[in-house]
C-alpha positions in Angstrom: -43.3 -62.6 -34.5 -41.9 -64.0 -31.4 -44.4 -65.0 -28.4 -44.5 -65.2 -24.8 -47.6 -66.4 -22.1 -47.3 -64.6 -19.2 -49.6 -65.0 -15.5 -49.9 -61.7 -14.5 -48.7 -62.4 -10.5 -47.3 -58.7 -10.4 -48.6 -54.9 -10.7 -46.2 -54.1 -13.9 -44.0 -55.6 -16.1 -40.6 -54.8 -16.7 -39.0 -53.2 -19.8 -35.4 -52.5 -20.4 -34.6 -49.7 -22.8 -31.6 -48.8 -23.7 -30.3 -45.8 -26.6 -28.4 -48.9 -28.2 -31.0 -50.6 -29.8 -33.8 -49.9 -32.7 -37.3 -49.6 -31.8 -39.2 -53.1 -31.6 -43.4 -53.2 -31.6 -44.8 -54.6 -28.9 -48.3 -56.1 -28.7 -50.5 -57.4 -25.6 -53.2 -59.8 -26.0 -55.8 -61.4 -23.9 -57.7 -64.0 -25.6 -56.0 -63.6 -28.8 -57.1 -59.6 -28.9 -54.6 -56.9 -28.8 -55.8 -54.9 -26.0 -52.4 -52.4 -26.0 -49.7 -52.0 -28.1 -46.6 -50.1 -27.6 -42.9 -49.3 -29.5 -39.9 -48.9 -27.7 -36.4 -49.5 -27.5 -36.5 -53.1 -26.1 -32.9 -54.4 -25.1 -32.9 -57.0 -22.2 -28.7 -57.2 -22.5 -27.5 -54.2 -22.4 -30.5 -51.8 -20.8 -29.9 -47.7 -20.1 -33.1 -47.9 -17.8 -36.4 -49.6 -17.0 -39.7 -48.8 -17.9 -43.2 -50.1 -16.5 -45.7 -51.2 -18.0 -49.3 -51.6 -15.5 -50.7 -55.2 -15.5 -52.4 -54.9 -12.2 -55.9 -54.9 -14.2 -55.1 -58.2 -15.5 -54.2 -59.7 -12.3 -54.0 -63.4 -11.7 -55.0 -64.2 -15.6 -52.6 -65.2 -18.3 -51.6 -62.5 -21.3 -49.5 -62.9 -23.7 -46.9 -60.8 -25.3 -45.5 -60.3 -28.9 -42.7 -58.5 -30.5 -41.7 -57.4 -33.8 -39.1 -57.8 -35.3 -38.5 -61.0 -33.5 -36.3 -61.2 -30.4 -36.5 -63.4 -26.8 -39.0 -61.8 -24.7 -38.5 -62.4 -20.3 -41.4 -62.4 -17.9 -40.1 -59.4 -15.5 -42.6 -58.7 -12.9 -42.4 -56.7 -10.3 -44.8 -54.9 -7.9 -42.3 -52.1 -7.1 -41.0 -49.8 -9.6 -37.6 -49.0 -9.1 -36.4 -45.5 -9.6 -34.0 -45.1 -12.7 -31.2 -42.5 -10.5 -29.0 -42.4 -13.3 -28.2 -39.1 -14.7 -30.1 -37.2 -12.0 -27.1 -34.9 -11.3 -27.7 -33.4 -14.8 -31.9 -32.9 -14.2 -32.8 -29.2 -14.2 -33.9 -27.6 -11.2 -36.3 -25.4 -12.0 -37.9 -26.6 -14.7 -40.5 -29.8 -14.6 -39.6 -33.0 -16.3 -41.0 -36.4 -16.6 -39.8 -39.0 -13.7 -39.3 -40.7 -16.6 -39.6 -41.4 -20.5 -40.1 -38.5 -23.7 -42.5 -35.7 -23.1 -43.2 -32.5 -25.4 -46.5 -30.2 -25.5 -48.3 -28.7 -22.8 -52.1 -30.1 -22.6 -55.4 -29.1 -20.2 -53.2 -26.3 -18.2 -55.5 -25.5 -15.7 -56.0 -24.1 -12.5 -58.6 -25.5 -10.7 -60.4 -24.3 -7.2 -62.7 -27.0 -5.5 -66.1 -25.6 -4.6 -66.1 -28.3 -1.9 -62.7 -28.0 0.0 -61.8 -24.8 -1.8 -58.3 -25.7 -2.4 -57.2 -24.3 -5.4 -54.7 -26.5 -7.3 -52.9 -26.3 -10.7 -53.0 -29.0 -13.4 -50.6 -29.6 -15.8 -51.2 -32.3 -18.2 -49.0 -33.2 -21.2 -47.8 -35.1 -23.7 -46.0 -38.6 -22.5 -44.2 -41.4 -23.6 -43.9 -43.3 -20.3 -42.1 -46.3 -22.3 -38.9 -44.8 -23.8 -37.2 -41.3 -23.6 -37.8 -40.8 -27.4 -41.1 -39.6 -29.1 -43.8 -42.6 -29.6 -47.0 -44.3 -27.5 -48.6 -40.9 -26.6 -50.3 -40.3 -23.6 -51.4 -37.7 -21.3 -49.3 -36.8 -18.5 -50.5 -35.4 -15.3 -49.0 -33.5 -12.5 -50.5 -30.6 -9.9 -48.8 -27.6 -8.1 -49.7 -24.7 -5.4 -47.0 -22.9 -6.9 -46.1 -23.7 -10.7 -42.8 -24.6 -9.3 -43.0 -28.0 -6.8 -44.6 -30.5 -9.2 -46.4 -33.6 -7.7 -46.3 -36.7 -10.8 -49.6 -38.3 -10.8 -50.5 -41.2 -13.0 -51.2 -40.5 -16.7 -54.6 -39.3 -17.6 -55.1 -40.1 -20.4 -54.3 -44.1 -22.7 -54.5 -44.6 -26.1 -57.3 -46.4 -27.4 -58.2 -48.1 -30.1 -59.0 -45.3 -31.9 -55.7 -43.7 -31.7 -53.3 -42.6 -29.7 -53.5 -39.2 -27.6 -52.1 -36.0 -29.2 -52.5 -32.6 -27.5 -55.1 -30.4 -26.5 -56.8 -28.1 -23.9 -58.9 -28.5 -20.4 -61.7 -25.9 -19.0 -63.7 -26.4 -16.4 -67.4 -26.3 -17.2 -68.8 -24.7 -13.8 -72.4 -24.1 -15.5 -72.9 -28.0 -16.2 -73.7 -26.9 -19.6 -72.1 -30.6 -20.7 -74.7 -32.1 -18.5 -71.8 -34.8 -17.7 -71.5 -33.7 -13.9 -72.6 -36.3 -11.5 -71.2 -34.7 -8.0 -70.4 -31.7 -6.0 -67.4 -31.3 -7.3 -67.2 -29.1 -11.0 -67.4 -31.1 -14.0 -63.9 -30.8 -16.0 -63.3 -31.4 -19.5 -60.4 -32.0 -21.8 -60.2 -31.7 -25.5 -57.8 -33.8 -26.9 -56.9 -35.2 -30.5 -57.6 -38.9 -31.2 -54.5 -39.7 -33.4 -55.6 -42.6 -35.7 -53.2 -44.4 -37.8 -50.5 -43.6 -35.3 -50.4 -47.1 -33.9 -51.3 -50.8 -34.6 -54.7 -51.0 -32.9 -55.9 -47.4 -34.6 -54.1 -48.4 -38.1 -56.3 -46.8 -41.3 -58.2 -44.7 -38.7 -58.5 -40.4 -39.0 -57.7 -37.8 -36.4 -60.4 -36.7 -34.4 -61.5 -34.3 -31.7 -62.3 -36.3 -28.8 -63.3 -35.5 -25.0 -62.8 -36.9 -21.6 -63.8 -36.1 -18.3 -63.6 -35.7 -14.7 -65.8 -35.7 -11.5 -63.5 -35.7 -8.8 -61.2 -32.5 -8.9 -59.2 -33.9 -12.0 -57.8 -36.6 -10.0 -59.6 -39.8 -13.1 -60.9 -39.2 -16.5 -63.7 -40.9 -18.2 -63.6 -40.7 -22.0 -67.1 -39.1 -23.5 -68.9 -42.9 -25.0 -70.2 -40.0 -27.8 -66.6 -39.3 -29.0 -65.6 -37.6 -31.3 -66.9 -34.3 -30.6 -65.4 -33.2 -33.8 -65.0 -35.3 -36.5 -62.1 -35.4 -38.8 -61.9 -32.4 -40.7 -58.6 -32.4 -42.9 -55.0 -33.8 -43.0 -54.2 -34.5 -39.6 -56.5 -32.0 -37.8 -54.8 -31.7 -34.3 -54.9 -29.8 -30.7 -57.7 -28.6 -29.9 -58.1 -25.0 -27.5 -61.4 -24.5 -26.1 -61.8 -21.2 -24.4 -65.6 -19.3 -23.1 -65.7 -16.0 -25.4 -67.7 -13.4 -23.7 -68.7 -11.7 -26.9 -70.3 -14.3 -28.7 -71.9 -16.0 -25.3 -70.3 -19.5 -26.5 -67.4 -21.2 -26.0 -64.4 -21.6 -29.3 -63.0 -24.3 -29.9 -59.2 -23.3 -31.8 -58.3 -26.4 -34.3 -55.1 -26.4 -36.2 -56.0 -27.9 -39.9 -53.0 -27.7 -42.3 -50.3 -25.6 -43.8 -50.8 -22.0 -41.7 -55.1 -22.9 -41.1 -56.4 -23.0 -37.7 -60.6 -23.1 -38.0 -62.5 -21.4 -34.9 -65.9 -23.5 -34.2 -68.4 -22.7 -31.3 -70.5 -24.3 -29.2 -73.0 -23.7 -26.0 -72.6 -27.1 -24.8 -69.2 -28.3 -25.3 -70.3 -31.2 -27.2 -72.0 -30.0 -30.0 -69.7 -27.9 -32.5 -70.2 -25.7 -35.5 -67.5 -24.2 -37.8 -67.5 -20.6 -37.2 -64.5 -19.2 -39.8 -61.0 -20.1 -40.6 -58.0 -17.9 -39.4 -54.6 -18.1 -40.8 -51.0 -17.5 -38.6 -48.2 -17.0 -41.1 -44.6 -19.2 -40.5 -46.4 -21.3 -38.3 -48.1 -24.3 -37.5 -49.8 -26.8 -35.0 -50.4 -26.3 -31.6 -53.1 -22.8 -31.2 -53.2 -20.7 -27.9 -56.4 -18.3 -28.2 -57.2 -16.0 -25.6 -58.6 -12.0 -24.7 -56.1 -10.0 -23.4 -56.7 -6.0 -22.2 -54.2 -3.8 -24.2 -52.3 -1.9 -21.6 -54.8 -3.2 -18.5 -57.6 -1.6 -20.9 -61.2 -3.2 -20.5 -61.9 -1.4 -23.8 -59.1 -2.3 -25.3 -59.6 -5.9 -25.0 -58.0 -8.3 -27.9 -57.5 -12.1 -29.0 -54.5 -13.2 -29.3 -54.3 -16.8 -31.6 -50.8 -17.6 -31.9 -49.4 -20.8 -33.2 -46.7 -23.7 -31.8 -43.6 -21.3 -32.9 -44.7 -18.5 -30.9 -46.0 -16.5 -33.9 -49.5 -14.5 -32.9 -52.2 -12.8 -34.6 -54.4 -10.0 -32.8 -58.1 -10.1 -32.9 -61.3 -8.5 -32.2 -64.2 -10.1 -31.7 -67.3 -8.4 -32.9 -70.7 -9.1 -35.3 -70.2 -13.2 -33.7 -67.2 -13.2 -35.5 -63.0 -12.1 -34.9 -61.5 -9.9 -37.0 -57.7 -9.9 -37.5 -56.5 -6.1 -37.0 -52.4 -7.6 -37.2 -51.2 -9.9 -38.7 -48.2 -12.3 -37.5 -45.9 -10.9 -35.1 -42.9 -13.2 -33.0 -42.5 -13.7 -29.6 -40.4 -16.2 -28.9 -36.9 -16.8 -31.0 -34.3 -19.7 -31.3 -36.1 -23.3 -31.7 -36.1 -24.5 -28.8 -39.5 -22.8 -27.4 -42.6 -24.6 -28.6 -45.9 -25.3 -28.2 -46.9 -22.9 -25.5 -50.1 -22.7 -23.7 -52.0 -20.6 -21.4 -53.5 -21.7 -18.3 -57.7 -22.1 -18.2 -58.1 -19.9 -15.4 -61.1 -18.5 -13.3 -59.9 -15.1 -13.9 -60.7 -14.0 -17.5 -57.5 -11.8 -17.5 -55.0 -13.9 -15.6 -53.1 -15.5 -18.5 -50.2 -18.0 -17.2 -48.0 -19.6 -19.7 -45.9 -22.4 -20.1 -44.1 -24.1 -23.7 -42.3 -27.4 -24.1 -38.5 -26.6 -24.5 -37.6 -29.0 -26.9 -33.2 -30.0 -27.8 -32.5 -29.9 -24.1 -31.0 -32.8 -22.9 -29.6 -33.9 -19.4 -26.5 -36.1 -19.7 -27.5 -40.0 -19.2 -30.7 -39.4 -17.5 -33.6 -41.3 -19.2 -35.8 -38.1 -19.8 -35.9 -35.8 -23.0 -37.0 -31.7 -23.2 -38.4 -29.8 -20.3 -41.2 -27.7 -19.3 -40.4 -23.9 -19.3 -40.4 -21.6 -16.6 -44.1 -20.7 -16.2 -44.6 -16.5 -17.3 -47.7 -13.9 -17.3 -49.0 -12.8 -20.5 -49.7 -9.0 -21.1 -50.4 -7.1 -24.5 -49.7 -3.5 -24.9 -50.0 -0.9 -27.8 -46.6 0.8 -29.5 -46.4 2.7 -32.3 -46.4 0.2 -35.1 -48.8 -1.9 -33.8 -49.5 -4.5 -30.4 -46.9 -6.5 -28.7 -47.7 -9.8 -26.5 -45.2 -10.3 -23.8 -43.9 -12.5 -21.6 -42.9 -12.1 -18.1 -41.6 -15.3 -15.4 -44.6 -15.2 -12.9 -44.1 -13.6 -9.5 -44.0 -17.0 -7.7 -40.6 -17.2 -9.3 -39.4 -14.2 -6.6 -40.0 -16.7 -3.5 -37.4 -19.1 -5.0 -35.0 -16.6 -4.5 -32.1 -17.1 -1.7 -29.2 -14.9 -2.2 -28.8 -11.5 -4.4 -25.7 -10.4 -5.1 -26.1 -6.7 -7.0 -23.7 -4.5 -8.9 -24.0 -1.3 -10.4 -22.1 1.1 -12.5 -19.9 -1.6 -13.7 -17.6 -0.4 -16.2 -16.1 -2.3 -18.4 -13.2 -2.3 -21.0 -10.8 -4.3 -23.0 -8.5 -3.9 -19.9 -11.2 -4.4 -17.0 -13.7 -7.0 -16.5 -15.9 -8.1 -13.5 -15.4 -12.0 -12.3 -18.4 -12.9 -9.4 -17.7 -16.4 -8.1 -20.9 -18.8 -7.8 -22.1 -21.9 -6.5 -23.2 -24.7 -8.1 -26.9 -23.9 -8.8 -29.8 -22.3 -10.9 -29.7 -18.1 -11.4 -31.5 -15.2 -12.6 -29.0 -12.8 -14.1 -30.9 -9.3 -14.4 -28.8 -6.6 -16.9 -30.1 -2.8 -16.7 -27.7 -0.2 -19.6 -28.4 2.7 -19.4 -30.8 4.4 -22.3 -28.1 6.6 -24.0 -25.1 3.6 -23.8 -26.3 0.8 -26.1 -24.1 -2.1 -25.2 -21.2 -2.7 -27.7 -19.8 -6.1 -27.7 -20.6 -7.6 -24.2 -19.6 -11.3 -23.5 -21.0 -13.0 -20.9 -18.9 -15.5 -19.7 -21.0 -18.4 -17.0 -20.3 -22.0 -15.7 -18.3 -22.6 -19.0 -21.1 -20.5 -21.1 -21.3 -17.5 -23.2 -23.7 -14.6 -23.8 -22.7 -12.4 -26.4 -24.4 -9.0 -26.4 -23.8 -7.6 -30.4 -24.9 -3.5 -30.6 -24.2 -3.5 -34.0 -26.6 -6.0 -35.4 -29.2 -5.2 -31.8 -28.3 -8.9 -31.2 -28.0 -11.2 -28.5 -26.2 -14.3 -29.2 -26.1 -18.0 -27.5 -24.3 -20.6 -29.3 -25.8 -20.5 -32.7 -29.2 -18.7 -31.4 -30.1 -14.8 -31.7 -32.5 -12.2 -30.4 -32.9 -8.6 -30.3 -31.3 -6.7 -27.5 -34.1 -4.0 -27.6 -37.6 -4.5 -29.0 -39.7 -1.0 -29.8 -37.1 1.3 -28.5 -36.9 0.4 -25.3 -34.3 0.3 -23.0 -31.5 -2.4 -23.0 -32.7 -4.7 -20.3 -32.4 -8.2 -19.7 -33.7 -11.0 -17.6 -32.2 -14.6 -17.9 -33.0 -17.7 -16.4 -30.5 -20.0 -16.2 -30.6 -23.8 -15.0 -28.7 -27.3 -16.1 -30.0 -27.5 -19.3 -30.9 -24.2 -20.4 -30.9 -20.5 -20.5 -33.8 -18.7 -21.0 -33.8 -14.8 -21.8 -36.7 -12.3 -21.9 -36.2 -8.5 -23.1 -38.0 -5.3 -23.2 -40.1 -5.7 -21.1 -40.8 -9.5 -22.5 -41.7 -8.3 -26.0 -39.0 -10.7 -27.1 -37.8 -14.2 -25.4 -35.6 -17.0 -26.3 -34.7 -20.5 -25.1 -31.8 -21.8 -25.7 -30.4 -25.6 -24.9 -26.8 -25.8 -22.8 -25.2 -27.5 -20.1 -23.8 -25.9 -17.0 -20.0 -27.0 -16.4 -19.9 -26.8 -12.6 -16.0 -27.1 -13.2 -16.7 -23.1 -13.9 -18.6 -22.3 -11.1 -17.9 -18.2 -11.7 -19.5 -15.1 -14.3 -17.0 -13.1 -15.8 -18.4 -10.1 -18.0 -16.2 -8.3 -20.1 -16.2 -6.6 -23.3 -14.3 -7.2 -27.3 -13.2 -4.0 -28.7 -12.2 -0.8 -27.9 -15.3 0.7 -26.7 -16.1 0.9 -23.1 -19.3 0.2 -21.5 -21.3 1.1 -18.5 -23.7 -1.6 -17.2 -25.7 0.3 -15.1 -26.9 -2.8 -12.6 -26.1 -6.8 -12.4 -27.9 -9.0 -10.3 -27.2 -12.6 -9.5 -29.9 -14.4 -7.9 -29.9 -18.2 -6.5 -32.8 -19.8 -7.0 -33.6 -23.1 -5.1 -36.8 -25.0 -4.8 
C-alpha cells in the first residue's frame, strides 16, 4: 500500500477522477489512525473532473495518505475549489442535482418555519457521494428552497463515522422538546438515519443500525446523538428509517424496512426510546418506506395510512386499538424503473403531503453528476370502486415557472394530417385532454428527437422500452408530461398513475409533431405547450 506525508497548508485536497479508471481505497491517517477513508476513481493522468476532499480541520499538521491497490499519490492543495463546467449544457433544468459527484434517495425532506425569524424554509437532504459520480462513501447531502424549485447547495450534513457510513432516512422537527436535546430558541430537529456498518474500512465487521443526529440552529449543523443507536440492529441490513407523529396512538412511528417485503412499525414518546409495535408487509417491494395519513377524498373521517415502499408500491391503513390495520393490499403508483425511493415532506400541516423520488438511469452527457431529483408533486388519496387510489400531482409552485402557453384544441388528426409546433430549446409541460367517447388510437408523439407513443388497444402509453396506462379507473384520457434534458415524466388520471422515464433532448429537433399510425382518425380535444424556466 503506497504512502504519502502531507502538511496540510490548504482547505482541501485535490482528487482527480476520471470514468477510465477502477476504484482505488483511500485511507487518511493522523498519527498512524485512520480517521477517514474513502473509494473513488483516482486517476492523476488522465482525470474527467476533480473532487475535494476538506482538510481545513487538520490545518498546519502533517497527515498522511494511503492507497490501495498501489499507485503514486500528489499533494494537490488548494484553498479554492474549482467548478467542474464540463457537461453543464446537458444538466436538467428543472430538476435538482448534485454540484457534483453520485446521489440517489431522498432523506430528512422537511419544511421547516423558524419560530424566531419566522422564515419558513424547505430542507432537502440526501444521499451523496461527494468523491465520485458513481455510488460509494455515503453521506448526507443538504440543500434548502422557498419554492421546491431554486435549490441553494449547502455543505453535507451528515459524514461517515466509524461506525458506518450514512444510508437513508427521515427528519421531523420535534417542536414539544420531547427529545430534551434542545438547547436554544430555535426548534430542536432530528434526523433518523441508518448507520451502515461493514460498508467501509473503518466500520468493517460492524451491523446496521438506527442512528440520530441533530440540530439547534434551523438545520443549518448536526450533532450526532453520543447515545446512538436509537435502534439497534434488528435483521439483515435493517435500513431507512421514517419517523412520523400519529395522532391516534399519541406517539410518534418509526417505519423500518427489515428484509424481503418486511417493514416493522415501532413507537416512541420520546424519539429516543423505541418499542416494536407490529410488522407490515408491501408486496413486490422493498427498501426505502414512506408512511403517512392521508383524508380519502378531503374526508377527515375518512382518514388512511398510506406505507408504500422504494418502487412506489403502497398499502392502505387504518389506525385503530394502538395498532394499523391493512384494509388493501399493494396497489402501484409509479411505473417504468426509473422512479425510486420517494418521500414525503415532514410538514407542519398534517395533511400537506409533498413528494419527491430519486430518478435513477438518467444521465447528462460528460457532466460529472449521476440521477436526479424529481419534480416535487402533492399527494391525495381518493375512493373508486374497487378500492383507494394515491395520486400524484406536480405542486402548484410548478405554475409560476411557466413563461409562454401555446394551446390547441380540436386537433384532428389522420394518417394524412398531423400538427408540427416549432419550440425553443428548453424544458415543457405538454398537457393532452381526448375527449371521453374517443379513446386515442395509435398517437405518436414526436419531440426534440423523442417519441411518445399513445397505444388504445393495449390502454398503453409507451417511451422507449417503458409503459403505463393511458386511463386508470375509467377516467378520462388525460395527460400531463414533464419534460426536461434528461427526462420525461408523465402523470395520468388524475395522477393515479405516473412514470419516469430516462432520455435526452436533441436540440437539433427543436419542434413536436403529433400524428397518428393507422387508419383511424383522432380528435385531441386540447394541447398545451408550456416553457418552463427557473
Amino acid at each position: 500500500m503506497s504512502e504519502l506525508k502531507i502538511i496540510v497548508k490548504a482547505g482541501f485536497l485535490v482528487l482527480p477522477v476520471s470514468n477510465y479508471v477502477a476504484n482505488h481505497q483511500l485511507r487518511f491517517l493522523k498519527d498512524g489512525k485512520v480517521f477517514d477513508d474513502i473509494t473513488l476513481r483516482l486517476d492523476y493522468r488522465n482525470p474527467t473532473a476533480y473532487s475535494y476532499y476538506p482538510l481545513a480541520d487538520y490545518m498546519g499538521q502533517e497527515i498522511t495518505l494511503s492507497a490501495s491497490p498501489d499507485m503514486e499519490l500528489r499533494d494537490l492543495q488548494t484553498d479554492t475549489p474549482e467548478p467542474n463546467g464540463t457537461g453543464e449544457a446537458f444538466r436538467p433544468i428543472l430538476h435538482f442535482t448534485p454540484v457534483y459527484g453520485w446521489h440517489n434517495d431522498p432523506n430528512g425532506l422537511l419544511k421547516y418555519t423558524s419560530p424566531v425569524t419566522g422564515k419558513t424554509t424547505w430542507h432537502m437532504f440526501y444521499q451523496l457521494n461527494p468523491y465520485d459520480w458513481i455510488w460509494g462513501n455515503m453521506h448526507w447531502g443538504h440543500a434548502v428552497s422557498e419554492d421546491l424549485f431554486h435549490w441553494q447547495h449547502l455543505d453535507p450534513a451528515l459524514y461517515p463515522d466509524d461506525e458506518g457510513t450514512m444510508f437513508s432516512g427521515s427528519a421531523v422537527v420535534d417542536r414539544e422538546n420531547r427529545s430534551g436535546l434542545r438547547t436554544g430558541e430555535e426548534d430542536v430537529i432530528l434526523l433518523f438515519y441508518t448507520c451502515a456498518g461493514n460498508t467501509s474500512f473503518r466500520s468493517q465487521g460492524k451491523k446496521f443500525t438506527q442512528c440520530l443526529a441533530y440540530s439547534n440552529d434551523g438545520g443549518m449543523t448536526f450533532t450526532k446523538y453520543e447515545k446512538n443507536p436509537v435502534v439497534d440492529h434488528i435483521t439483515a441490513d435493517n435500513r431507512d428509517p421514517k419517523v412520523i407523529w400519529c395522532e391516534e396512538l399519541g406517539k410518534y412511528v418509526m417505519a423500518l424496512y427489515l428484509d424481503r417485503s418486511d417493514y416493522q412499525l415501532l413507537t416512541s414518546e420520546n424519539l429516543l426510546d423505541w418499542e416494536p409495535l407490529q410488522t407490515l408487509q408491501i408486496a413486490r417491494d422493498a427498501e426505502c418506506p414512506d408512511f403517512y395519513p392521508l383524508n380519502a377524498d378531503g374526508k377527515p373521517q375518512k382518514r388512511k395510512w398510506i406505507l408504500s415502499g422504494a418502487s412506489h408500491n403502497y398499502i392502505v391503513c387504518e389506525a385503530a386499538g394502538g395498532r394499523f390495520k391493512v384494509i388493501q393490499n399493494s396497489r402501484p403508483l409509479s411505473n417504468g424503473s426509473c422512479s425510486y425511493a420517494a418521500q414525503t415532506f415532514s410538514t407542519d400541516y398534517e395533511m400537506e403531503r409533498i413528494q419527491i423520488a430519486w430518478n435513477r438511469n438518467c444521465t447528462f452527457g460528460n457532466a460529472p453528476i449521476c440521477g436526479q431529483m424529481s419534480i416535487p408533486c402533492n399527494m391525495s388519496l381518493t375512493e373508486r370502486k374497487d378500492g383507494y387510489y394515491l395520486c400524484a400531482s406536480p405542486v402548484r409552485e410548478l405554475d409560476s415557472l411557466c413563461r409562454e402557453v401555446r394551446e390547441f384544441t380540436d386537433v384532428n388528426l389522420s394518417e394524412t394530417n398531423s400538427l408540427r409546433v416549432e419550440l425553443e430549446e428548453g424544458a415543457y409541460e405538454l398537457d393532452l385532454a381526448f375527449d371521453s367517447a374517443n379513446v386515442p388510437s395509435n398517437v405518436r408523439i414526436d419531440i426534440f428527437g423523442q417519441q411518445i407513443l399513445l397505444e388504445s388497444v393495449r390502454n398503453t402509453i409507451r417511451v422507449d422500452r417503458d409503459t403505463m396506462p393511458i386511463s386508470v379507473a375509467a377516467s378520462k384520457p388525460e395527460l400531463r408530461c414533464i419534460i426536461d434534458k434528461g427526462s420525461i415524466e408523465i402523470f395520468v388520471s388524475g395522477g393515479k398513475a405516473m412514470m419516469t422515464t430516462p432520455w435526452t433532448l436533441n436540440y437539433n429537433h427543436c419542434y413536436a409533431v403529433f400524428s397518428v399510425e393507422g387508419d383511424k382518425p383522432v380528435v385531441i380535444e386540447r394541447i398545451a405547450l408550456k416553457k418552463l424556466t427557473l
